[in-house]
N, C-alpha and C positions, 0 to 999 in steps of 0.2 A: 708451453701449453700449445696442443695443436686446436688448429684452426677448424669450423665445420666447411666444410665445400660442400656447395648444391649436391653431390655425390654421394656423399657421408648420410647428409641428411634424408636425401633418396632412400639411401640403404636403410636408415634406423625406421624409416617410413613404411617401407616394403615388409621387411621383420618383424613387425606390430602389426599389418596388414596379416598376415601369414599366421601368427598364432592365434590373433582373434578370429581367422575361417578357420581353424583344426578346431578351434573352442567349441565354436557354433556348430562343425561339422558332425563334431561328438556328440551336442545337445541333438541335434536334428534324429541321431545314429538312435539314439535314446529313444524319443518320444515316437519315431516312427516303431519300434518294438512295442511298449505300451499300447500304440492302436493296435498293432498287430495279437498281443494279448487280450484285449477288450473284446476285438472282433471274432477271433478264436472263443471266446465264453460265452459271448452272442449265439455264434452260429451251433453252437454245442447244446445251446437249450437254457442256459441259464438265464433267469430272465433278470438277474441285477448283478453288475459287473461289481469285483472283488472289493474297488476302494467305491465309498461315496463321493457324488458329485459335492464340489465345495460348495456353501449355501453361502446367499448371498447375505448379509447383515441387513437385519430390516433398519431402517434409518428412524432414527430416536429423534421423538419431538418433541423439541425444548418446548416446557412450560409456558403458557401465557404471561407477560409478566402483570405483575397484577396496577391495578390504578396508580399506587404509589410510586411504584418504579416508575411506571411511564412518564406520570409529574416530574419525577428525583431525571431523570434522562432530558425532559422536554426544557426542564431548569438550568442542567449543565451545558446544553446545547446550545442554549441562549446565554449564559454568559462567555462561551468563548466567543460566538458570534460579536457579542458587546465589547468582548478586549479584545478580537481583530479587526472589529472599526473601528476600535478607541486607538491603535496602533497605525495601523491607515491614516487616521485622522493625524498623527504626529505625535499624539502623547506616548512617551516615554514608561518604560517597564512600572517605573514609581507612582504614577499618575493612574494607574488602572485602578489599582481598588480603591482610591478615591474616586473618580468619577464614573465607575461602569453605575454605581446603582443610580444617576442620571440621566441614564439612557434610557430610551422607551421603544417599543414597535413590536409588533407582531412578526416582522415579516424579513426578512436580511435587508432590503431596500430602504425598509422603516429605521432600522437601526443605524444603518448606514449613513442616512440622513439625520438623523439627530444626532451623531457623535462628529459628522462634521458641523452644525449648529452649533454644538456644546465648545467643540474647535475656536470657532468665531469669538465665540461667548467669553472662553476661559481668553482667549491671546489680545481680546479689543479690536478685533478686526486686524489686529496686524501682523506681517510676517518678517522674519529675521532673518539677515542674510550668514552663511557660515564669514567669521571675519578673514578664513583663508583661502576664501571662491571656491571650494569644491563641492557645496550643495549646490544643487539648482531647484531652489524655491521660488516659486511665481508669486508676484504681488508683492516682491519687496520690499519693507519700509528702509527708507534711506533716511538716517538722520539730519545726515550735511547737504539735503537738498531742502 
């Protein structure tokens, strides 16, 4: 199996260089004839050149969504918020649709704070250390002190 040297790779670099300017060369070769045809039709008296200008797509406006959705949207929006505080807060995959519908607040802040409350509430104020030191959980209850 040969090796690439700086060299090699030089070369494969330059040769992919080289066909993509004859590419563009060609493209350039091209469109410069087209003006040259446009302008030729122009100056001939025609007053609309052979192809049409491309039109531009008018841009489509999505439907208002009507009250419902906006509820059905404002509803799913708030519950992830309530099961990414209730996750934050420490509860566990299992623990969410039992306690999201105890969460209350308008606002991310609001939620936020009541599911760490709820936190407090469900554990007794206390926290549990991992028994193999690799959490680091603040405020931990020590049995054997």
């Amino acid at each position: 199996m040969s090796e690439l040297t700086q060299d090699k790779v030089n070369e494969i670099v330059r040769d992919r260089l080289k066909r993509e300017r004859l590419k563009h060369e060609k493209e350039v070769e091209q469109l410069k004839g087209r003006i040259a045809e446009l302008t030729q039709e122009l100056e001939d008296g025609q007053s609309e050149p052979t192809q049409e200008p491309a039109k531009e797509p008018e841009p489509q406006q999505e439907p208002e969504p009507s009250d419902e959705e906006q509820e059905e949207y404002k509803r799913k929006y708030f519950d992830a918020l309530k099961q990414k505080a209730l996750i934050d807060a420490g509860f566990t995959h299992e623990q969410l649709d039992r306690y999201t519908p105890y969460l209350s607040g308008d606002t991310r802040e609001d939620i936020e704070r009541s599911a760490l409350e709820l936190s407090e509430e469900v554990s007794g104020g206390r926290s549990y250390v991992d028994p193999v030191g690799k959490s680091k959980v603040s405020k931990a209850w020590n049995p054997f002190a």
